[in-house]
C-alpha positions as CSV (number, residue, x, y, z in Angstrom):
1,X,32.3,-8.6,6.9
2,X,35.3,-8.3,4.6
3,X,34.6,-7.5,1.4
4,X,36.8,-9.4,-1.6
5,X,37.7,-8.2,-4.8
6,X,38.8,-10.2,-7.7
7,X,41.4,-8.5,-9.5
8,X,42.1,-10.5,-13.4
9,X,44.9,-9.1,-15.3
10,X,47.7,-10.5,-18.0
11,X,50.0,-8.2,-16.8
12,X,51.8,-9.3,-12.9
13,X,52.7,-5.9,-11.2
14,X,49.2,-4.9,-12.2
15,X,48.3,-7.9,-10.2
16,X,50.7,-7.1,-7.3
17,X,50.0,-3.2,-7.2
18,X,46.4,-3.8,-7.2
19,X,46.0,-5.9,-4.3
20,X,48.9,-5.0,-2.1
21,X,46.9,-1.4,-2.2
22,X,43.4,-2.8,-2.0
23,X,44.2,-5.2,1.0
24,X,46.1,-2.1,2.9
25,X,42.3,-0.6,2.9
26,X,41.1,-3.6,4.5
27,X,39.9,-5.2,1.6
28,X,40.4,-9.4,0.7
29,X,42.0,-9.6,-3.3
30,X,42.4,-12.5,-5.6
31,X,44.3,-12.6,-8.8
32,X,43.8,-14.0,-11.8
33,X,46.6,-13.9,-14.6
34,X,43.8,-14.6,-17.3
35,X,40.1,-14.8,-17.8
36,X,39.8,-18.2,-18.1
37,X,41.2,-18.8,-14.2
38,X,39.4,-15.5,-13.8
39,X,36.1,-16.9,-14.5
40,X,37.1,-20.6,-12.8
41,X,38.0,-18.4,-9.7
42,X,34.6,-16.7,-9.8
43,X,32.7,-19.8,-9.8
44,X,34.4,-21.1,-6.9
45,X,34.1,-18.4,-4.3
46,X,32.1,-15.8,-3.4
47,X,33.5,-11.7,-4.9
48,X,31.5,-8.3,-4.1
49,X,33.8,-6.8,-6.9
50,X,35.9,-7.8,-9.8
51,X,38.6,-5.5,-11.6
52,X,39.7,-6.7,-14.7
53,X,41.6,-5.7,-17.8
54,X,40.2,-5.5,-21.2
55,X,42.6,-6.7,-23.7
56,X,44.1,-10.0,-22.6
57,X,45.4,-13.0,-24.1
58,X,42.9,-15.5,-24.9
59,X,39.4,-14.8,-22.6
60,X,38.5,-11.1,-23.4
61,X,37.4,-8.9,-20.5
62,X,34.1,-8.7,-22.0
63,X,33.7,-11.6,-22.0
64,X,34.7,-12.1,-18.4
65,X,31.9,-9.6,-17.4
66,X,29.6,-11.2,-19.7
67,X,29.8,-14.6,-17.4
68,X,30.2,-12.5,-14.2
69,X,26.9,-10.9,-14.8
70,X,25.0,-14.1,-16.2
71,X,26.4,-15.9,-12.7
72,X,25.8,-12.8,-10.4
73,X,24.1,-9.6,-11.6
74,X,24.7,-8.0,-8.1
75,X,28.4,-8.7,-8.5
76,X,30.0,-5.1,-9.3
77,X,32.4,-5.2,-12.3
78,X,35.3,-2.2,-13.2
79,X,37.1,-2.3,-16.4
80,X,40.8,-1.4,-17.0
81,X,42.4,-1.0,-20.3
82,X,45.4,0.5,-21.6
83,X,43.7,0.9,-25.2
84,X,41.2,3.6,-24.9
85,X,38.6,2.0,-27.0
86,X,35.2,3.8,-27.0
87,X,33.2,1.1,-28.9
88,X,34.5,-1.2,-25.6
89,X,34.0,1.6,-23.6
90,X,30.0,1.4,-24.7
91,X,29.8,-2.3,-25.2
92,X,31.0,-2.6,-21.2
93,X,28.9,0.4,-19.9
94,X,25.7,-1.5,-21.7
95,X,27.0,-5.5,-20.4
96,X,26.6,-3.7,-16.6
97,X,30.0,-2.5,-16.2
98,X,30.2,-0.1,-13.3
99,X,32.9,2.0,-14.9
100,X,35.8,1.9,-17.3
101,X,39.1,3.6,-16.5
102,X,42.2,4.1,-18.8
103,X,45.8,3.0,-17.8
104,X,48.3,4.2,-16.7
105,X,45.6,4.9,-13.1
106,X,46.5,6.7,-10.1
107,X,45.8,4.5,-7.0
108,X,43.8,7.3,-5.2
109,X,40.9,6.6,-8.6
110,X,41.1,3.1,-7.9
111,X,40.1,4.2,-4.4
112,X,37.6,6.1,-5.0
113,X,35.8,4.2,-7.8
114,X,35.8,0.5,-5.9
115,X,34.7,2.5,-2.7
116,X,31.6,4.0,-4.8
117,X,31.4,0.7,-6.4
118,X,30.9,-1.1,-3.6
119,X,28.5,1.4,-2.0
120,X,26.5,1.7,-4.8
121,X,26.3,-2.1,-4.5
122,X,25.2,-2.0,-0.8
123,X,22.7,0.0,-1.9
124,X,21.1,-1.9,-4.4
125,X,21.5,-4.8,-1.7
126,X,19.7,-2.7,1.3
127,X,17.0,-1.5,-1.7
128,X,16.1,-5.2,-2.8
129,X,15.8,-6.3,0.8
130,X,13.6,-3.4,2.0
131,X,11.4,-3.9,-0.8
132,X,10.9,-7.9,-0.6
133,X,10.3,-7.0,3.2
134,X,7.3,-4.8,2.3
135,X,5.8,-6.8,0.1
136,X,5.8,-9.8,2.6
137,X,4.6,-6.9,5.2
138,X,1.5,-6.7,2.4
139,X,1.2,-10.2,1.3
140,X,-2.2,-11.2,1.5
141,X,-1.0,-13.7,4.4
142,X,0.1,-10.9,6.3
143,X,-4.1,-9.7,6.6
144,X,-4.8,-11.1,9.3
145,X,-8.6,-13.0,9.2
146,X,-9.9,-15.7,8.8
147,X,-14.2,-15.1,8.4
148,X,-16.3,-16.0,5.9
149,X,-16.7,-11.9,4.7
150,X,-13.0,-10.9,5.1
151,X,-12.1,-14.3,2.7
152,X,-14.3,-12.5,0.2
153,X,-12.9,-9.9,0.3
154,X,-9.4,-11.6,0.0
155,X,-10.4,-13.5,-3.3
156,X,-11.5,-10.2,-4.8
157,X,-8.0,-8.5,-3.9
158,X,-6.9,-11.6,-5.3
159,X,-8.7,-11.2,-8.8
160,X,-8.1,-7.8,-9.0
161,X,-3.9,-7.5,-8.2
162,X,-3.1,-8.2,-11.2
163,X,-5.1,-5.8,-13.3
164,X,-4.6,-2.3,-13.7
165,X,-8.4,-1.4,-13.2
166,X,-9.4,1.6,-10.7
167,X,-10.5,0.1,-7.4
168,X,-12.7,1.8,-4.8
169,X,-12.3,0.6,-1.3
170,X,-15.1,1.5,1.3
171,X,-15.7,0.7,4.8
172,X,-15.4,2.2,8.6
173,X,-12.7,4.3,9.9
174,X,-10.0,1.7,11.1
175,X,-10.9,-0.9,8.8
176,X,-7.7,-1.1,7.3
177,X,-8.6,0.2,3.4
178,X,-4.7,1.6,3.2
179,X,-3.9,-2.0,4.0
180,X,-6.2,-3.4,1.1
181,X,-4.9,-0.8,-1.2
182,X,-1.1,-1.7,-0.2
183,X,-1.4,-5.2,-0.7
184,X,-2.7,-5.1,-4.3
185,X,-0.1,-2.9,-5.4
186,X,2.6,-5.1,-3.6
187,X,1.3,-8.3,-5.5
188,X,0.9,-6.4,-8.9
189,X,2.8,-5.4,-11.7
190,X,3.9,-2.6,-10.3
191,X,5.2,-3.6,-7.1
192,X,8.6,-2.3,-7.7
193,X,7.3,1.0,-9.1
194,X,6.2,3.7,-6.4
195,X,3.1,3.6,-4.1
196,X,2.2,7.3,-3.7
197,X,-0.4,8.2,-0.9
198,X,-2.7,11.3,-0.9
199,X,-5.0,12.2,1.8
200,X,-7.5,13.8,0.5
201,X,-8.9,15.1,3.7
202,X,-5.6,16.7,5.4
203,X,-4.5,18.7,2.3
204,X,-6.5,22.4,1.9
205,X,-8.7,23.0,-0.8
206,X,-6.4,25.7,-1.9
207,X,-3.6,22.9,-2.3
208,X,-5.2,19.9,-3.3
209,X,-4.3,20.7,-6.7
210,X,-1.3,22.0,-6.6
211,X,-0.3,18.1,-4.7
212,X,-2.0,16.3,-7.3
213,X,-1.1,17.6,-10.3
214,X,2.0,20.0,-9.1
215,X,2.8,23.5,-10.3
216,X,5.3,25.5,-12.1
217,X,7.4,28.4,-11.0
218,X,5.5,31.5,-10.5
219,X,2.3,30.0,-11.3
220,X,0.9,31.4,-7.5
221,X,2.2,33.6,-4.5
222,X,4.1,30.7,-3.4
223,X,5.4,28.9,-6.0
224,X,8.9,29.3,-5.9
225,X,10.2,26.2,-7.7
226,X,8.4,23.8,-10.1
227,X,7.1,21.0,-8.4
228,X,5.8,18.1,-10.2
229,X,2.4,16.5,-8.6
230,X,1.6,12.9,-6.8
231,X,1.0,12.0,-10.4
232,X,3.9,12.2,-11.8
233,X,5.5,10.9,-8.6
234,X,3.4,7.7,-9.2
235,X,4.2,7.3,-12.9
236,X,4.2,3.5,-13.7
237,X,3.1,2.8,-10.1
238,X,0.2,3.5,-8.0
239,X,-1.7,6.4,-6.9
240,X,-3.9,5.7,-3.5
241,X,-6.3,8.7,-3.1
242,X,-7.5,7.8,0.5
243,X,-10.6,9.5,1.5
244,X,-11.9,10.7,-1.7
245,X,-15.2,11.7,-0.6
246,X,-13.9,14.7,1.0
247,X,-11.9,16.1,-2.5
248,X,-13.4,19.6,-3.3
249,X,-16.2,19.4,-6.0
250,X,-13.9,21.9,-7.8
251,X,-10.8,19.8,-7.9
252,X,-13.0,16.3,-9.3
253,X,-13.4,17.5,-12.5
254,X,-9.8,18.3,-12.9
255,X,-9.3,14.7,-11.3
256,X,-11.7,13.1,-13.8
257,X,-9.9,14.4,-16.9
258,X,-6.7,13.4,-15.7
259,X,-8.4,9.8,-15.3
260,X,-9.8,9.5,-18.8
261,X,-7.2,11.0,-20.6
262,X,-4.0,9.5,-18.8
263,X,-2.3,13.1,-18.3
264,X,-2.2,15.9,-16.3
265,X,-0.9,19.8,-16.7
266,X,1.2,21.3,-14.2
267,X,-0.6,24.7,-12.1
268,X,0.6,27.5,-14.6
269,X,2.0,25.4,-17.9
270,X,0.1,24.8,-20.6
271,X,1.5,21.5,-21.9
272,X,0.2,18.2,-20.4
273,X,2.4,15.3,-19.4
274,X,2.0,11.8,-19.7
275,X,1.5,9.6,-16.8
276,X,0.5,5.9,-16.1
277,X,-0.9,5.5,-13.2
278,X,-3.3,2.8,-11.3
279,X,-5.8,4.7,-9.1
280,X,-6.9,2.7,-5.7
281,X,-9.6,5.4,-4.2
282,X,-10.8,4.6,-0.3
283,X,-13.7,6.3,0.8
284,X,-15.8,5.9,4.6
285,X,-18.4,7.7,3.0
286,X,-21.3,6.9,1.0
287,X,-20.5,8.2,-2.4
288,X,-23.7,7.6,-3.9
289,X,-25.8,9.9,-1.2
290,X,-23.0,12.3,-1.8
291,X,-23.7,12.3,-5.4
292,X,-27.6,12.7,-4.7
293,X,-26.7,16.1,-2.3
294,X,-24.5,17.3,-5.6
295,X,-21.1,16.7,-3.4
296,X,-19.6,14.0,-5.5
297,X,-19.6,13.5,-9.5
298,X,-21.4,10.6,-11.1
299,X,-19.2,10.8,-13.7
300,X,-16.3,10.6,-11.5
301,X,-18.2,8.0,-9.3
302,X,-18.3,5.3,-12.1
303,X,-14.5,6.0,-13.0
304,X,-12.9,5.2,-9.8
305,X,-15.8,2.8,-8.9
306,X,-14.8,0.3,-11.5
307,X,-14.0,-2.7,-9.1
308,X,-15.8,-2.0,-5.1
309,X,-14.2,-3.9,-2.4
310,X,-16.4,-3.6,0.7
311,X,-14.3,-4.1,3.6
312,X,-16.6,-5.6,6.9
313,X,-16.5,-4.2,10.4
314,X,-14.9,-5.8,13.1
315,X,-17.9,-5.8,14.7
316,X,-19.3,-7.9,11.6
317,X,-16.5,-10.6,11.8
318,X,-16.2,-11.1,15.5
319,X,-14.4,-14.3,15.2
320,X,-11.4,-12.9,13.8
321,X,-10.9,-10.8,17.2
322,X,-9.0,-13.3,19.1
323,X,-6.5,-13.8,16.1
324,X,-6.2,-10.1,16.2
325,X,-5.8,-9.9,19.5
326,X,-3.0,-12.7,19.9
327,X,-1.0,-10.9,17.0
328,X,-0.7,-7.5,18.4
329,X,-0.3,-9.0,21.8
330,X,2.7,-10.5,20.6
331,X,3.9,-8.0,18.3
332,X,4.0,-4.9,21.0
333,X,5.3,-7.5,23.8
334,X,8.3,-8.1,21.9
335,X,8.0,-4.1,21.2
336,X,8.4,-3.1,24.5
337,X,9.9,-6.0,26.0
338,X,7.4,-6.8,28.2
339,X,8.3,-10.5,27.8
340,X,5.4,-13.3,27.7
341,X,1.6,-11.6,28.7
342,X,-1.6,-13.1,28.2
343,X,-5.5,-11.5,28.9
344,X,-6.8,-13.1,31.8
345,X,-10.5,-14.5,31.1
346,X,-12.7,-11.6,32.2
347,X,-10.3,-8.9,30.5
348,X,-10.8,-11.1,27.3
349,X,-14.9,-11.4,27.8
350,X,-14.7,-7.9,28.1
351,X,-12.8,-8.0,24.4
352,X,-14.7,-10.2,23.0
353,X,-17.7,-8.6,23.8
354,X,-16.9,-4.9,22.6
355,X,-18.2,-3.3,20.0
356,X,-15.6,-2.1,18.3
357,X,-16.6,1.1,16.4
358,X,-13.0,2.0,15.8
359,X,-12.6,-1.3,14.8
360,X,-9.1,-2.9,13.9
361,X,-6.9,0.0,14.2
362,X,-8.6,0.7,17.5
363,X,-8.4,-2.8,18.8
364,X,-4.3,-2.1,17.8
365,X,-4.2,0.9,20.1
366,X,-6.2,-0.8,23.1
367,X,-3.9,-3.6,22.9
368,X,-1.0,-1.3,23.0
369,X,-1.9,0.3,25.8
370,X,-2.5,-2.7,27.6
371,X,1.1,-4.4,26.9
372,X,2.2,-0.8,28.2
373,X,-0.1,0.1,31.5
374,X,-0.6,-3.5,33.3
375,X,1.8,-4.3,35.7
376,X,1.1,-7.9,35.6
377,X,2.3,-10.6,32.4
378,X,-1.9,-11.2,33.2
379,X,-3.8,-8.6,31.7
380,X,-7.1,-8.0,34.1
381,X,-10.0,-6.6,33.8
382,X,-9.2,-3.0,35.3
383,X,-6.1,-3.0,32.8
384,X,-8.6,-2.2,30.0
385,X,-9.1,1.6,28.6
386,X,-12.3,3.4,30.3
387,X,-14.5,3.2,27.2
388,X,-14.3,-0.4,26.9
389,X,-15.4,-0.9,30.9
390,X,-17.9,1.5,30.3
391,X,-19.4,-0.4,27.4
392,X,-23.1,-2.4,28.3
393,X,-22.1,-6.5,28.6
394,X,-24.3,-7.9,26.1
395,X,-27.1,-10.4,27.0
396,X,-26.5,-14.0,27.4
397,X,-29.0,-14.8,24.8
398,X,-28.1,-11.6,22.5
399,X,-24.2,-12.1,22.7
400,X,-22.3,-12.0,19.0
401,X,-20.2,-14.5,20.6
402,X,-20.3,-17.2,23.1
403,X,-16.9,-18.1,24.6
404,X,-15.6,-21.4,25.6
405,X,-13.8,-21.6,28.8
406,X,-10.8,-23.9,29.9
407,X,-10.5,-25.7,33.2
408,X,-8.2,-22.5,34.6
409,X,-11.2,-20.3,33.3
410,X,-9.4,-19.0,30.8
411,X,-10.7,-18.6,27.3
412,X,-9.5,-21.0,24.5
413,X,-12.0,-20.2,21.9
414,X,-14.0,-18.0,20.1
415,X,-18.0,-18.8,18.2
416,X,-19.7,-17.2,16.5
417,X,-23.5,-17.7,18.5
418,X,-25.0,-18.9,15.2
419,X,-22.3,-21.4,14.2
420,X,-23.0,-25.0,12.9
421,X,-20.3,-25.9,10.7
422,X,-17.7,-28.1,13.3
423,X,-15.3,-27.4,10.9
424,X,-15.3,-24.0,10.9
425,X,-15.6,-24.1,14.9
426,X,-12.6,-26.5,15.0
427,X,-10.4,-23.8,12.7
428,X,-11.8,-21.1,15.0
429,X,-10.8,-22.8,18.2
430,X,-7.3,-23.7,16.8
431,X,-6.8,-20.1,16.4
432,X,-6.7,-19.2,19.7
433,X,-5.1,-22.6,21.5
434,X,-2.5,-23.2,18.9
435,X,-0.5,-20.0,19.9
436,X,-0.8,-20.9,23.4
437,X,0.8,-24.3,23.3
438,X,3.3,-22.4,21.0
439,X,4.1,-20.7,23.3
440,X,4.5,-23.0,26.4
441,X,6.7,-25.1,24.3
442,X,9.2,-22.5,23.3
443,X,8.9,-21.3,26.9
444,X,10.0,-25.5,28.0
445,X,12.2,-25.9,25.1
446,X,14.1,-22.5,26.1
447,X,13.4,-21.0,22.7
448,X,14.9,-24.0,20.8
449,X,12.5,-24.5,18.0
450,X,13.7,-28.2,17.0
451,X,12.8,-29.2,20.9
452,X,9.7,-27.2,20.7
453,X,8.6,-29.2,17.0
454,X,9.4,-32.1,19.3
455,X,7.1,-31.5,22.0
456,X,4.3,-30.5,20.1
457,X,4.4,-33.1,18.0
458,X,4.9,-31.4,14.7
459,X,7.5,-30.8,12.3
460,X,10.2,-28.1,12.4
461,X,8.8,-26.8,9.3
462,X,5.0,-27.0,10.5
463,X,6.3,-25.2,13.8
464,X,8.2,-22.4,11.5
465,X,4.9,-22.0,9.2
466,X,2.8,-21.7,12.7
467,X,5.0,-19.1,14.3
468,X,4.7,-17.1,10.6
469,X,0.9,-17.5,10.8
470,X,0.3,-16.3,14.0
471,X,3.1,-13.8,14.3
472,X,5.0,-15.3,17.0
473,X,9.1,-14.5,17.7
C-alpha cells in the first residue's frame, strides 16, 4: 500500500518541491499552507508521515506535532526550519519528533530521512504486532483444559501474574511448565520487557556461569569479548530457569546471592551490577529429596519456591484429551494441508485409553505424525505410532474413561468413569461435538461464516468465539 505524507509549510515552492519529489518516489503527498489546515487535514485522513516547518504564521510547528502525536503516536513527524533554533530543536526531539533538519535541504536528505522514517515506523508497527500476537499465543485462553486440576492451576497463574514473586513450576516432562511460565510473564507487568530462557540442563557445568551471570574479557581461555549474562539480558523482565534441579551445586550459591541481593558480578570484574529480574524456576524433579541427598540448597529451595504451581499429568486429567486432541488435529491439518481429517472410533479408543507418560507435548507429536502418515482424511487404528498399539487396553471395569459412541460408532464424548456432576458431563461432551458440527457447517456453508452461524443456530459472534475456543480456521 502507498504510503502518504503530509507535507505543512507557509512557504508554496516548499510545498511544490516537496511533493513533486516525494510522489516521483512513489509516495502520496498533501499540503497544507498552515497548521491550522495542517491539523484539519490530519483529522480527516489517514498520514504515515508528516513534514512540516517550524516557524509559521499563526499555528506553530510544535504545536502541529503536539496534536499529531496526541491523535496518532505511531504517526512519524520531521521538522524543517530555516531558523536553527536549538531550544526547538530539543523541545521537538522530546514531543517525538523523528528528526529536525535546517533549510536550505538537499532533496537526496529528504530521501533518506523520510525513507528511515518510515522504516523505522514499520518497525515499530511489525514490533507491536508481534508482541500482541504472543501474548494472545500465551493468554491463559490459549491453555488449552478444561478439568477440575488444570482450572486450579489456572486461578493460581491468575493470582500470581501480577506479582513479581519467584514461582516454581513442577510436573512431568511434557507438561507444558515453559507454557505456565510464558503465560504469567505475558499477562504481567513486564510483558513488554524480555522473557529470557535458560536451560539449565543443556549448558556445561563449566558455562553455566559464565551464561548466567556473563564474563569480562580475558577473564578465561576463551573469553574474547565481554559478554554480559541472561541476567542482565532479562533486566526489568523475566528470567525462566527451566530445569533447575540439574544446576551444579557450585553454581546455586552464586545463584542464591544474586537472588537476595538483586545483582550479579560479571566472570573476572569485581564490580556488581544491578538487575531486576522476576525468576520463574521449572523443575521435573523432586527438589526436596534432592535437598535430603545434599544435591540442591535449602536455602536456595525456599527462595525460588515462594509460589509452587503443580502442573497435573495428562494421564491425571483425561478429560481434557479430546480437546487436545481436536486442537492439534486442526492446527497441523491446516499445517500440512491435509484438508478436513477426523480419528475414526477405534484410533480414538486407542487415544483415549493411553497412558500418556510423555504427556501433552507427546500427545502433540503423535498427532503430528498422524496428520502426516495416514493416507486416509479417517485416521485408523494402524495409523497410530507403535508404542501406543503396543500399550495394554485397559479393563472395562478399570478404564480412566468410558466413551460414548454415536450412531456411526464414532465417539462424541469423553467421561471421566467416576463422574456425577451432569453439568460437568454436558461441558465435557460439548467439547468434542461442538467442533464437529463446526465443522460440517463451514464445510455446507462453503467456508462462509455468516451461513454457517445460520445453520447452527447461533450468532456470528458465538460462531467467531467457538472457532477461537477450539482452534478452528
Amino acid at each position: 500500500m502507498t504510503e502518504r505524507i503530509l507535507v505543512i509549510d507557509d512557504k508554496e515552492n516548499i510545498c511544490k518541491l516537496l511533493s513533486a519529489h516525494l510522489q516521483s518516489e512513489g509516495y502520496q503527498v498533501d499540503t497544507a499552507p498552515d497548521g491550522e489546515q495542517g491539523t484539519a487535514m490530519f483529522d480527516s485522513g489517514v498520514y504515515d508521515l508528516v513534514i512540516t516547518d517550524v516557524k509559521m504564521p499563526g499555528m506553530d510547528g510544535l504545536e502541529v506535532l503536539r496534536r499529531i502525536k496526541d491523535r496518532s503516536p505511531d504517526t512519524v513527524v520531521v521538522m524543517i526550519t530555516a531558523f536553527a533554533d536549538m531550544d526547538d530543536a530539543i523541545a521537538a526531539m522530546k514531543m517525538g519528533a523523528f528528526d529536525y533538519l535546517k533549510k536550505p535541504f538537499k532533496l537526496e536528505e529528504i530521501q533518506a530521512t523520510v525513507e528511515k522514517a518510515l522504516e523505522n515506523r514499520r518497525l515499530l508497527q511489525e514490533n507491536r504486532r508481534l508482541r500482541q500476537e504472543v501474548e494472545q499465543k500465551y493468554s491463559f485462553e490459549n491453555i488449552l483444559a478444561r478439568s477440575k486440576p488444570m482450572q486450579n492451576v489456572f486461578t493460581r497463574i491468575e493470582r500470581v501474574a501480577a506479582a513479581n514473586s519467584a514461582v516454581l513450576i513442577t510436573g512431568e516432562t511434557g507438561t507444558g511448565k515453559e507454557l505456565v511460565a510464558r503465560a504469567i510473564h505475558y499477562n504481567s507487568l513486564r510483558k513488554t520487557a524480555p522473557f529470557v530462557v535458560v536451560n539449565c540442563g543443556a549448558i556445561p557445568v563449566t558455562l553455566i556461569e559464565s551464561e548466567l551471570f556473563g564474563h569480562v574479557r580475558g577473564a578465561f581461555t576463551d573469553a574474547i569479548a565481554n559478554k554480559p549474562g541472561r541476567f542482565e539480558d532479562a533486566h526489568g523482565g523475566t528470567l525462566f530457569l527451566d530445569e533447575i534441579g540439574e544446576l551444579d551445586i557450585s553454581v546455586q550459591g552464586k545463584l542464591l546471592r544474586a537472588l537476595q541481593e538483586g545483582e550479579v558480578s560479571r566472570i573476572g570484574e569485581a564490580r556488581t551490577r544491578k538487575v531486576d529480574v522476576r525468576v520463574i524456576c521449572a523443575t521435573n524433579r523432586n527438589l526436596e529429596q534432592e535437598i535430603l541427598k545434599g544435591g540442591f540448597r535449602k536455602d536456595l529451595f525456599y527462595r525460588v519456591n515462594v509460589v509452587p504451581i503443580a502442573l497435573p499429568p495428562l494421564r491425571d486429567r483425561a478429560e481434557d484429551i479430546p480437546l487436545l486432541l481436536n486442537h492439534f488435529l486442526s492446527m497441523f491439518t491446516a499445517q500440512h494441508n491435509r484438508g478436513e481429517m477426523q480419528f475414526g472410533a477405534n484410533a480414538m479408543a486407542r487415544l483415549l485409553s493411553y497412558s500418556w507418560p510423555g504427556n501433552v507435548r507427546e500427545l502433540m507429536n503423535v498427532v503430528e505424525r498422524c496428520v502426516l502418515m495416514s493416507e486416509n482424511p479417517i485416521i485408523s487404528e494402524p495409523d497410530l505410532p507403535a508404542e501406543i498399539l503396543a500399550a495394554p487396553r485397559p479393563a472395562a471395569d478399570g478404564a480412566p474413561v468410558e466413551t460414548l459412541l454415536g450412531a456411526e460408532g464414532k465417539v462424541r464424548a469423553v467421561v471421566p468413569a467416576d463422574e456425577v456432576s451432569l453439568k460437568r458431563a454436558m461441558d465435557q461432551a460439548a467439547e468434542v461435538i461442538e467442533p464437529e458440527l463446526i465443522r460440517r457447517a463451514l464445510s455446507a456453508a462453503s467456508g462462509n461464516k455468516d451461513r454457517a452461524a445460520a445453520i447452527l443456530d447461533i450468532s456470528r459472534r458465538s460462531l467467531f468465539y467457538k472457532l477461537k475456543q477450539y482452534g478452528l480456521n
